[in-house]
N, C-alpha and C positions, 0 to 999 in steps of 0.2 A: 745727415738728418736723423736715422736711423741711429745713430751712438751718441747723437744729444740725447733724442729720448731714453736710450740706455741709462744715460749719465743723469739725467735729470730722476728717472723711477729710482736707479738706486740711492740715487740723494736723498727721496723721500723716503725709502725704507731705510736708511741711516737715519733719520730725523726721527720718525716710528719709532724704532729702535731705542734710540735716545731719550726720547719720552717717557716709553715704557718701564727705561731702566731708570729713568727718576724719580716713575713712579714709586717704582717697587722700593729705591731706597727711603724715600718719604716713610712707604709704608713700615718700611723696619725701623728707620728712627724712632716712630709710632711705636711700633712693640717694647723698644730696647726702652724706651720711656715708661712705657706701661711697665715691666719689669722691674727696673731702679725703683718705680713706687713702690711695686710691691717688696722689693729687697729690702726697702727702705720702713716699711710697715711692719714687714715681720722682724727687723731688729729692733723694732720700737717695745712690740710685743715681747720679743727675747730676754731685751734690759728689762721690760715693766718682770718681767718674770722672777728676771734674778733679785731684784731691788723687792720682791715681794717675800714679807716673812711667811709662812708654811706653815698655818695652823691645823692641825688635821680634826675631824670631831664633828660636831653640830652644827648646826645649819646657820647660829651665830658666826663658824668660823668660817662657812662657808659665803657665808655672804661680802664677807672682809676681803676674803680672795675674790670673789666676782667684783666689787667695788673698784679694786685693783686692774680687773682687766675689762677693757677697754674695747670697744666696735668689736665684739665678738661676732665672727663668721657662722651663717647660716647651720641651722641644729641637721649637720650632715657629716658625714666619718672624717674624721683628720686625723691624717699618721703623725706623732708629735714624736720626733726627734731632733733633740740639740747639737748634740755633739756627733760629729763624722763618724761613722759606722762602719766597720767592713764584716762582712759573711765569713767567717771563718769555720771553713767545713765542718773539723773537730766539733767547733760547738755548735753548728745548725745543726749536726747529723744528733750531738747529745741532748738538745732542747726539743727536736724534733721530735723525739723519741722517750723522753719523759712524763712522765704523769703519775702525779702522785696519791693513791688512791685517797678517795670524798665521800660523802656521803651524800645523796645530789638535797638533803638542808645545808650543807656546807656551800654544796657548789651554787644554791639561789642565794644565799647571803653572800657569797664574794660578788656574782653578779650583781645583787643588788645594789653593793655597797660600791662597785664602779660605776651605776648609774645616776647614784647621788654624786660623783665627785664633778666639781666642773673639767678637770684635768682630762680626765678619762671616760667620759661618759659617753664621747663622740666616736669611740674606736667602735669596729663594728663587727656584728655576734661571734664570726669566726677569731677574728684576735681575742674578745672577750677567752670565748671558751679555749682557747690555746695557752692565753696568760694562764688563767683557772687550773687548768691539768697541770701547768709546770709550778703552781705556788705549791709551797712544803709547809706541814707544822711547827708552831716552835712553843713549847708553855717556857711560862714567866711565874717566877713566884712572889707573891706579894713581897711590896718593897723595893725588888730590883728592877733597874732600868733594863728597857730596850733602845732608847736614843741617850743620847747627852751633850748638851749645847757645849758649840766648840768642834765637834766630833766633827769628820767628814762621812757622809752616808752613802751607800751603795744598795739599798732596799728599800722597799714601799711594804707597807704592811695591812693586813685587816685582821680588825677584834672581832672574834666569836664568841669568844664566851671571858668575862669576867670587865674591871673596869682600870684606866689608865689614868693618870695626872698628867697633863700638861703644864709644865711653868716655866718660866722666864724668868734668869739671875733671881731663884727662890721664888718667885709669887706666881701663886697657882691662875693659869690665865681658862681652864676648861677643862673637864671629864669626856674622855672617849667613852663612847658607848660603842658593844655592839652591832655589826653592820656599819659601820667608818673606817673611811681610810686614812693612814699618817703617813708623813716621807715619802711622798708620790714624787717631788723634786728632783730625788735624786735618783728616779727612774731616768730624767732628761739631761742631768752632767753631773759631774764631782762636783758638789756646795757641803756648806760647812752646815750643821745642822745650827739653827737661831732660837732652839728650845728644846728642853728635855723632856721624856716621856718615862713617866716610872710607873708602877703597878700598885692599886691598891690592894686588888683584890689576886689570888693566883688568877692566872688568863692564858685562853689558849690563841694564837693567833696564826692566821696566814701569810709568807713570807714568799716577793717576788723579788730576785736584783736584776742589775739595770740591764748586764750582757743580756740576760734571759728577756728580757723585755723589748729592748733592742732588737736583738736576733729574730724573735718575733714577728714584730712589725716591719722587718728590710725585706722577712720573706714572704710578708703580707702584700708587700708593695710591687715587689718582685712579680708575685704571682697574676697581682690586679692588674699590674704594664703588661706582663704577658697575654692575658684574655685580652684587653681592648683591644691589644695589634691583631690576633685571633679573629676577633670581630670584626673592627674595621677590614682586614683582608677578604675576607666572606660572604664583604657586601658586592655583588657583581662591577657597580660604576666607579669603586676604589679600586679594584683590582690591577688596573693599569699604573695606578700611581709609584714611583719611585719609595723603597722601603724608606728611607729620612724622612721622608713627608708622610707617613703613614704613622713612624714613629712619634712626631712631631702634634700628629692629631691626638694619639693613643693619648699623649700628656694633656693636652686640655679638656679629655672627654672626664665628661661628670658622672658616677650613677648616683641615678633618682630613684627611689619606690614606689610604685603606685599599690592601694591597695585594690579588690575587686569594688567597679561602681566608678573610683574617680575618673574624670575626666584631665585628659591628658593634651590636647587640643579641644577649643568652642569656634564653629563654626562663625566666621568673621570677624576672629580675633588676626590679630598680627603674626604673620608666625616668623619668628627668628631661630629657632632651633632645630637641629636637626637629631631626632633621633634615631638609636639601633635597638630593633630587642632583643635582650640579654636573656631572659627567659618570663614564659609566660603568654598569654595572647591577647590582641585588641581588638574592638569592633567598630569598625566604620559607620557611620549612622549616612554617609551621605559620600558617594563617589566625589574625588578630588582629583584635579589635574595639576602637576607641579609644573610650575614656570620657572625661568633661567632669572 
């Protein structure tokens, strides 16, 4: 009687068991779905990118590119790289280590001129000011080109001082101004340049290419994966958890900004989120009990 019941308890915890684990495959089909969308979204975006001609300049041409891209994601940091990247010591230890002296009018017009672009606007103050220290000078003397359609490009540029032609198979499509950027494209892969840029006037310009760019943001990313796992380990009730699964959160955690004053949770709202502070302090208006 005694080893039916045996037989029978572990029956149920084989069936428990079995549940459980069909639960949890459901719930990965779920993610692996989730995923393929988004796989599937961001090479939508990829192609709308490459199929986009690269007007650099005014806010006319800038509009032309937003027009072009599509369900743009929330105005929060995105590291944008196309093409596979690897760290190559030599050159994170020489980009690392470069800066080319500025004048800090120089360095708030390159800033500023990356906050007008849509491409780059979303990288955030440290990449900014990282890219800034590695761009170098280059003057152009009226007349001659710095792009030319057909060309394949390897740099992004911003005008400081003087003015540029844009045209396309000869007709002038816009004038660069000061504070814009050109050739931001080919910061994200080898593309063939789809217009030419030539100088009206002499000009002095600031000059980033792609490795530098690259290199940049892999150690930007690098170093942001390393703080969340940092973080999430430090919190006492993760501590227990298996490093994969700690890794596995590190990737989906988001930072947010808050400034002083906003509210960050409202009392009898829903709450789905869980936060960590990264730095900074909050104030509790009202003791909280968390539930399972």
């Amino acid at each position: 009687m005694g080893t039916l019941r045996d037989l029978q308890f572990a029956l149920q915890l084989k069936i428990e068991e079995l549940r459980q684990r069909d639960t949890l495959i459901d719930e990965l089909e779920l993610e692996l779905d989730t995923k393929d969308e988004l796989i599937r979204r961001l090479q939508e975006e990829l192609d709308r990118y490459r199929a986009t001609v690269s007007l650099p300049g005014t806010s006319a041409a800038g509009a032309v590119c937003s027009a072009q891209i599509e369900d743009k994601q929330k105005a929060k940091r995105k590291t944008v790289i196309s093409e596979p990247v690897t760290l190559d010591p030599v050159t994170l230890a020489m980009v690392s280590h470069r800066s080319c002296d500025k004048s800090l009018e120089s360095q708030r017009l390159i800033q500023a001129a990356f906050l007008k672009n849509d491409l780059l606007k979303n990288l955030d103050e440290g990449e900014i000011r990282a890219i800034t220290a590695c761009m170098y000078p280059t003057p152009i003397n009226q007349g001659c080109y710095v792009i030319q359609e057909g060309t394949n490009g390897a740099q992004a540029y911003v005008l400081e001082e003087g003015r540029l032609d844009v045209t396309k198979d000869g007709v002038k499509l816009l004038t660069v101004e000061p504070e814009d950027v050109f050739g931001e494209l080919a910061l994200l892969y080898n593309c063939t340049h789809t217009f030419s840029v030539s100088a009206q006037t002499d000009c002095k310009l600031w000059v980033i290419d792609r490795k530098s760019y690259q290199t940049i943001l892999m150690q930007s990313g690098l170093n942001s994966l390393s703080h969340s796992v940092e973080l999430l380990s430090s919190v006492p009730f993760l501590q227990s958890l298996p490093e994969d699964v700690i890794m596995k959160m590190s990737d989906l955690m988001e930072e947010t900004r808050y400034s002083e004053g906003d509210y960050i949770i409202r009392q009898g709202a829903t709450g789905d989120t869980f936060y960590i502070i990264s730095k900074g302090q909050v104030k509790s208006s009202a003791l909280c009990r968390l539930h399972r």
